[in-house]
C-alpha positions as CSV (number, residue, x, y, z in Angstrom):
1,X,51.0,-93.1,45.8
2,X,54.9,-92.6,46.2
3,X,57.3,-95.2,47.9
4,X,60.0,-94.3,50.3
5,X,62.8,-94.1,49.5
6,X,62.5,-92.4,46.3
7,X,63.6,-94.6,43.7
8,X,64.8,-92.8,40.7
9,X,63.8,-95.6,38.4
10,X,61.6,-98.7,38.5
11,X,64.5,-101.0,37.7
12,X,65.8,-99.5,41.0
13,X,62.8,-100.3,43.4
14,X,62.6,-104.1,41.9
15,X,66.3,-104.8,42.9
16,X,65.3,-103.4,46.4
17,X,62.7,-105.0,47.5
18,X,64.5,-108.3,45.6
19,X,67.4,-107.4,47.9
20,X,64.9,-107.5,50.8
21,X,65.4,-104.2,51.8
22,X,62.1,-102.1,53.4
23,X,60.3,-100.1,51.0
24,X,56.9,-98.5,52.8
25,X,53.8,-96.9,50.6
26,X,52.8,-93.2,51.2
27,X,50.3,-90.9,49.7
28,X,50.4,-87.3,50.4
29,X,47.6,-85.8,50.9
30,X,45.4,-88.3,49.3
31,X,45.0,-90.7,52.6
32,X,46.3,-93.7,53.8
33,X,47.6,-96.4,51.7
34,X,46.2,-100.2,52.6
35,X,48.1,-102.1,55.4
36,X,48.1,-105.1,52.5
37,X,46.8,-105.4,49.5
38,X,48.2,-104.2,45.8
39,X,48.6,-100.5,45.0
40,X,49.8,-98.4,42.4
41,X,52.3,-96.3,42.5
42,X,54.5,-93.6,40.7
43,X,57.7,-92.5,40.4
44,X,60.4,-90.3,41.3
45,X,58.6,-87.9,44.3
46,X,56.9,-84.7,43.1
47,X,58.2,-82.2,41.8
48,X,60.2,-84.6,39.4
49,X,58.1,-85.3,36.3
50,X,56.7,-89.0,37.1
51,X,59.1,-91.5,34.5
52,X,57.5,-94.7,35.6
53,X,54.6,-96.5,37.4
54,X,54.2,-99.8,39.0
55,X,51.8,-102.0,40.6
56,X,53.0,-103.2,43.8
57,X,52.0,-105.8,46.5
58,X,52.2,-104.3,50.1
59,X,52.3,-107.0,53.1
60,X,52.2,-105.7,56.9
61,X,52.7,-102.1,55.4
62,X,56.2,-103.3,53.0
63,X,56.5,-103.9,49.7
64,X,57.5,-107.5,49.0
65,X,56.8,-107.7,45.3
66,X,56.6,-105.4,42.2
67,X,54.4,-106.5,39.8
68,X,54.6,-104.6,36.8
């Protein structure tokens, strides 16, 4: 699971979604993400090698709140 946009760090998407703007949830290829609910997720897009990973909660399809 990747969000959007691609956040180059995870200190980057927690001062997002802090700052209230919309973050989404995707997954390529591997179906659709839950509406709401807590999913984890990785970081920067492929092809970048992955440098962090997070555990997100997802309300109405947005991410309100990083978790770890």
């Amino acid at each position: 699971m990747y969000v959007s946009p691609n956040f180059p760090t995870k200190t980057a998407l927690k001062k997002a979604v802090a700052a209230g703007e919309e973050v989404t949830v995707f997954a390529p290829g591997l179906g659709t993400p839950k509406e709401n609910g807590v999913e984890t997720i990785e970081g920067p897009h492929y092809p970048k090698p992955h440098t962090w990973y997070a555990q997100v909660v997802v309300e109405n399809g947005k991410v309100v709140k990083v978790k770890s």
